[in-house]
C-alpha positions in Angstrom: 17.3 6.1 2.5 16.5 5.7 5.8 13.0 4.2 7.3 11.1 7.8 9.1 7.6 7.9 10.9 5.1 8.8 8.4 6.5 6.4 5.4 4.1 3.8 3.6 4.8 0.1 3.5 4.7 -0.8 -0.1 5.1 -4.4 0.0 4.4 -6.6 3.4 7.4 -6.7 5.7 7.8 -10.4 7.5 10.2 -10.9 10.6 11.2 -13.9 11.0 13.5 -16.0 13.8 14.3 -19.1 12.0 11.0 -20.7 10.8 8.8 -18.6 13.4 7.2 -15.7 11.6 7.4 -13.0 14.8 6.5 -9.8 13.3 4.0 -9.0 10.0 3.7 -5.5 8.8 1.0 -5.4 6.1 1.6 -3.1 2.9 0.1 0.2 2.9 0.5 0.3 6.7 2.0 3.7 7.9 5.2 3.3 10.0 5.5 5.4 13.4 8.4 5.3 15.9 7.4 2.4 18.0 7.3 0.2 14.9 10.7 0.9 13.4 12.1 0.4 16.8 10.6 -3.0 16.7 11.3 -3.7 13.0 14.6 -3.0 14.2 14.7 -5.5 17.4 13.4 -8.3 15.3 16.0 -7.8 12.7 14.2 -6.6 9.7 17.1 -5.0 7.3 14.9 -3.6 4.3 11.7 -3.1 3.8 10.1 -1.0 0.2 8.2 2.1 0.8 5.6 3.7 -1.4 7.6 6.7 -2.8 5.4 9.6 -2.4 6.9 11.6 -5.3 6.5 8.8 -8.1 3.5 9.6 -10.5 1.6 6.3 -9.3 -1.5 6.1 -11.4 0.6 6.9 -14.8 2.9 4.2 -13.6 0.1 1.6 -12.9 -2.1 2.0 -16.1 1.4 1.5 -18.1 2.5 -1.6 -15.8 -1.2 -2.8 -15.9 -0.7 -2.7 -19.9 2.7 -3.8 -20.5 1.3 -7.1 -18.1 -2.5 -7.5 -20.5 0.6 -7.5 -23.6 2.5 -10.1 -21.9 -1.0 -12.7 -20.9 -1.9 -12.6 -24.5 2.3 -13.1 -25.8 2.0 -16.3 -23.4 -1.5 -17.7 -23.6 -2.7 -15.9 -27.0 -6.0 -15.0 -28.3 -8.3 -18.2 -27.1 -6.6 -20.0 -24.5 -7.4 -23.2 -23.1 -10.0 -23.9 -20.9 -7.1 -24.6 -18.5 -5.1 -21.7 -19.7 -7.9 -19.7 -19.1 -8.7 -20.4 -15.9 -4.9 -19.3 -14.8 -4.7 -16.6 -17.2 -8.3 -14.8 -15.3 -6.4 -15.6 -12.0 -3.6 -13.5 -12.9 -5.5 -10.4 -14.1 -7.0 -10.4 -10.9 -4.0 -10.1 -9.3 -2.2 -7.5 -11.8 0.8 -6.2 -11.5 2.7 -5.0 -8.0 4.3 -1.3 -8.4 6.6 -0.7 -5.5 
């Protein structure tokens, strides 16, 4: 599929010469012309789109499930305090749909 003004940015998009980071393209940013033209100068060759026609909410509460199923597989019912502490930080962060 090709990249068209008016698509979403579903995950961050990062250019990058070498080590130097020269273009940043946050998620949830909507693309116009002037930015795939420059995507395309600085060499970015994919980037993941929010697809409009994907039932997103159904898809999130059963991602945001299937992820609370996995934490308690890994760290179980009482986890460390240590455990704990890494198992909070990661239901903060949930699960990424793109």
């Amino acid at each position: 599929m090709a990249l068209e003004p008016g698509m979403v940015v579903a995950r961050p998009v990062v250019g990058r010469s070498g080590v130097l980071e020269i273009m940043y393209v946050a998620a949830g940013f909507t693309v116009n012309a002037n930015t795939i033209e420059q995507m395309v100068i600085k060499g970015v060759e994919c980037i993941a789109v929010v697809d409009a026609s994907v039932q997103q909410t159904t898809d999130r509460n059963a991602a945001v499930a299937q992820f609370e199923a996995r934490l308690a597989e890994i760290f179980g019912s009482h986890p460390n305090p240590a455990c704990q502490t890494l198992m909070d930080a990661l239901r903060i962060a949930r699960p990424v749909l793109c």
